[in-house]
N, C-alpha and C positions, 0 to 999 in steps of 0.2 A: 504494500500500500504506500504513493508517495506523500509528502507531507503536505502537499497540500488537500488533498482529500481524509487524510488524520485531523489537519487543521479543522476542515467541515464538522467532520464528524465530533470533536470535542464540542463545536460552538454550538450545534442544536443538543448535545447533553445540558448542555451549562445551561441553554434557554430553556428546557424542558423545565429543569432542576429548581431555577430560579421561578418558573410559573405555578410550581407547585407551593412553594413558600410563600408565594404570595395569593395563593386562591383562599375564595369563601371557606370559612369552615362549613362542614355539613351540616344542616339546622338537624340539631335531635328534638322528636318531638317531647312536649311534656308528661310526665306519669300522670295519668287523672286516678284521682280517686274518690270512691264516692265516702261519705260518714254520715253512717244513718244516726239519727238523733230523738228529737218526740217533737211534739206539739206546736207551734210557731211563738207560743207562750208560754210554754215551760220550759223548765229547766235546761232540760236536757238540749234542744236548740240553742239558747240563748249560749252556754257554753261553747256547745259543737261548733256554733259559727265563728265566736272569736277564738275557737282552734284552730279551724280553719285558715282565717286570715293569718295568722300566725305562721303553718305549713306553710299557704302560697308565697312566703319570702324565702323558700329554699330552693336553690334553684332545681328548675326541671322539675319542679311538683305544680302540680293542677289539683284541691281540695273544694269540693261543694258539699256542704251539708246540708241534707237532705230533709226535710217535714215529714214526719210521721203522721200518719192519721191517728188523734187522739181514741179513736174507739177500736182500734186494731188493741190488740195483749202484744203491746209496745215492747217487753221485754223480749219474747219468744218471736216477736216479728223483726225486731233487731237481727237476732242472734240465727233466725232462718235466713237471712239476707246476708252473712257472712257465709254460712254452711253453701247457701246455695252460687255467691258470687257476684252476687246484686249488688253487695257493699262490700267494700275495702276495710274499712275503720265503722267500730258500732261502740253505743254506751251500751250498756245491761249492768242491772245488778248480780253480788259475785254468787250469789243464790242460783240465780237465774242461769249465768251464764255454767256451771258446776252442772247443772242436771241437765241442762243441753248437751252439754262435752259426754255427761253419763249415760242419758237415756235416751235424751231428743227433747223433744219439742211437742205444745200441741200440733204443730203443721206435720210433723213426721217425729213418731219416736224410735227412729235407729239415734246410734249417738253421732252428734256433731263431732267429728274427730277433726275438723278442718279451722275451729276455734281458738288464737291462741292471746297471750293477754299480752301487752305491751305495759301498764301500769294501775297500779292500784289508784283512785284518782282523789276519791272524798265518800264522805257518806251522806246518805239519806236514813232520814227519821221518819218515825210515824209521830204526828202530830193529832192529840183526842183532842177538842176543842168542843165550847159549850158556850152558846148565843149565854151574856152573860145574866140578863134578865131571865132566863128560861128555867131556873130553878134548879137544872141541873147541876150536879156538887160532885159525881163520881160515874162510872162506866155502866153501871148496874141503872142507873135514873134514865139512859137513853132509852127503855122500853116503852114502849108505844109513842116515842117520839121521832120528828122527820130530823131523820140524821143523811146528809149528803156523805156517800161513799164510794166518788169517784165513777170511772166509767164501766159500765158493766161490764163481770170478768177479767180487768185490768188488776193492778197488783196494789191498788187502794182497796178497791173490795175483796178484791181476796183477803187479804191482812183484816180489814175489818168483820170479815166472818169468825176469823181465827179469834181474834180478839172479844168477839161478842159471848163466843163459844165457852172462851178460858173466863169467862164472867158470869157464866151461866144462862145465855141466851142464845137464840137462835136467830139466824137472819131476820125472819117472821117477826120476832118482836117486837120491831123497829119498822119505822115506815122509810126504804133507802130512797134518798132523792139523788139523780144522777147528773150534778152540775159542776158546774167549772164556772173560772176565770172571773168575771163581771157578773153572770146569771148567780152563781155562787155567793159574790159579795151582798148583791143587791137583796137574795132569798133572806140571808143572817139579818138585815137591816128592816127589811118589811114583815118578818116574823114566821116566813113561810118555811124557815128551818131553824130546827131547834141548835143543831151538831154538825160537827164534820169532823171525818178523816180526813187528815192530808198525809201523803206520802211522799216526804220532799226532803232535800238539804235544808239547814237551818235559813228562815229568811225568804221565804216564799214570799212575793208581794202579795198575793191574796191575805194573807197572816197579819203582813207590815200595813195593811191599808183599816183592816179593821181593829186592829189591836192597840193602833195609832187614835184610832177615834171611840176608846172603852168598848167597843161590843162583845168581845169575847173573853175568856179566861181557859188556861190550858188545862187539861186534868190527868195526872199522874196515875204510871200504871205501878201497882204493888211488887216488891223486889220478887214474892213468890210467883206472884200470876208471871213475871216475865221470865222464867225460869221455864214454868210451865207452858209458855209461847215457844220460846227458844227449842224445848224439848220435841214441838210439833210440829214444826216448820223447820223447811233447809235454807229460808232465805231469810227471816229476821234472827240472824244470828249474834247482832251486835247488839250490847247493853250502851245507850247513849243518855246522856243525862244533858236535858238543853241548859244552858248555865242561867242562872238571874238576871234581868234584864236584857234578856234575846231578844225579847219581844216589848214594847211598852205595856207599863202596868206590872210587867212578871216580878215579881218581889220573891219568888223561890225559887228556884232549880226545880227541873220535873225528871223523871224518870221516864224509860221509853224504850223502845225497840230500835232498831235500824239493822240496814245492810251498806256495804259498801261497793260501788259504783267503779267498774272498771271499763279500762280502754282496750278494745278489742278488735284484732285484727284477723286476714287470711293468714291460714296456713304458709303458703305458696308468696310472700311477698317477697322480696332479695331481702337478704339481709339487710346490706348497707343501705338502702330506706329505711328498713324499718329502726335500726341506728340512729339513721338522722332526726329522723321523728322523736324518737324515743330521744334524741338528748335536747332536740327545739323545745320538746313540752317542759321540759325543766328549765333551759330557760329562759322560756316565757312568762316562770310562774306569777310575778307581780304586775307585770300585762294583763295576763289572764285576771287575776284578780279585780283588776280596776272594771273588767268588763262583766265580771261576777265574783259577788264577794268568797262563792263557793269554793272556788280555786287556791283560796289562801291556803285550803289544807292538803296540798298536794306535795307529796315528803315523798325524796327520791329511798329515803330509809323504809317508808311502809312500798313504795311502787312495786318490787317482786313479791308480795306476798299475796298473789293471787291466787283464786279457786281452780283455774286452771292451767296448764304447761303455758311459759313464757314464751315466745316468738323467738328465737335462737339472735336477732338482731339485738333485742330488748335485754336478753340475759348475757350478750356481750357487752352491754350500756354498763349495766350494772357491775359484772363484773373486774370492767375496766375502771370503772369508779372507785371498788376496793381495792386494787392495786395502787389508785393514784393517792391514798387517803396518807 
């Protein structure tokens, strides 16, 4: 070969070489995911979405949280939308999400084996409330009174079966009214209900709104009777005590049930998202916080203590945390 077609041949390498280093990167597209949540005014949204916002500053993630329909069994319709792949990231409580991983679901009872937890997040309480003129003084007086319990077969009424049960009543004995949100405030104020369960993290605005203006007072469950819940139930496992002044007016501490509320993802995620995630949620925690006060008690110390196996991403989070301590 003479040099001057060697010559040739170096200068269109060199030009290739140099168009490569200066080409577009190839656009990758972003991961979407979906994160089922609840209600547009519950909790569980109001969270989910400033999670959300939160992921979508990582790069290459796409997060929308999702509106549950409030009359769907929120918890087992979470956790069928992870099993099935409808959603990526779900809340459930860790009750909930345990007998899913064990048995199923009411949608299907093979076990979800495709359920895995990313972190422990906060709790929910059950909240016994008593229109405060109503006479009622204790759990046993809500007989033959209209006590609101939530959405039919959701996991307010459920609980409040449980609990009417360990007090010696039956559903029947109570008149359930099935309200929410505003219909709920407005019932306690016009007299058309006496009670309500609420099943929520501390600080429900339906709570902050009437509690704010004297209509209600909370009624404590007895250390034995929550013994006796605990023993009957896989999901109100936790003993939660709301402190004094939670609520305006509360002048004691109540005693009470609750579960704890995890983040849950697929099986099948990569790892190194599910890392990422798992280390943005921690932190974001006083972010999170401003946008619900629930989030303050998100401790990367309680986050692997979940009902079900860790996402292998989430149990390198952690892991690597105890190494760095």
């Amino acid at each position: 070969m003479n040099s001057r077609r060697l010559f040739e041949l170096l200068a269109i390498s060199t030009a290739a070489l140099l168009a490569a280093c200066h080409a577009e990167p190839a656009h990758t597209p972003a991961t979407e995911l979906t994160l089922a949540t609840g209600s547009r005014d519950g909790i569980y949204y109001q969270f989910g979405n400033a999670l959300a916002a939160t992921y979508n500053r990582l790069p290459g993630v796409k997060v929308v949280a999702e509106v549950r329909n409030p009359t769907d069994n929120l918890e087992d319709s979470n956790l069928e939308a992870i099993e099935k792949g409808t959603a990526d990231l779900a809340l459930a409580g860790a009750g909930y999400a345990y007998q899913a991983y064990k048995q199923g679901t009411e949608f299907d009872n093979r076990p979800h084996t495709k359920l895995r937890a990313i972190s422990v997040l906060f709790s929910t309480s059950i909240h016994i409330v008593a229109r405060r003129d109503s006479g009622i003084r204790r759990v046993e007086d809500f007989r033959g009174k209209r006590i609101a319990v939530g959405a039919p077969g959701g996991p307010t009424d459920e609980a409040s079966r449980l609990i009417l049960q360990i007090h010696g009543m039956k559903h029947g004995d109570i008149v359930p009214e099935h309200r929410s949100g505003r219909d709920l405030i407005n019932g306690v104020r016009d007299k058309s209900i006496d009670g309500l369960f609420v099943y929520s993290p501390l600080g429900p605005a339906v709570l902050n709104e009437l509690s704010a203006s004297a209509d209600i007072e909370l009624l404590p469950i007895e250390r034995k009777k929550i013994i006796d819940i605990q023993a009957r139930s896989p999901f109100l496992l936790r003993t939660v005590v709301i402190p004094a002044g939670t609520y305006a007016g509360q002048r004691a501490e109540i005693a009470t049930v609750g579960a704890d509320i995890l983040l849950i993802c697929r099986q099948d995620l990569p790892e190194r998202l599910v890392l990422d995630l798992t280390r943005a949620l921690y932190a974001a925690v006083s972010e999170l916080s401003e946008a619900h006060p629930v989030a303050a008690e998100i401790d990367p110390d309680r986050g692997p203590l979940a009902s079900i196996p860790l996402h292998p991403g989430a149990a390198r989070y952690y892991r690597e945390r105890e190494l760095l301590r």
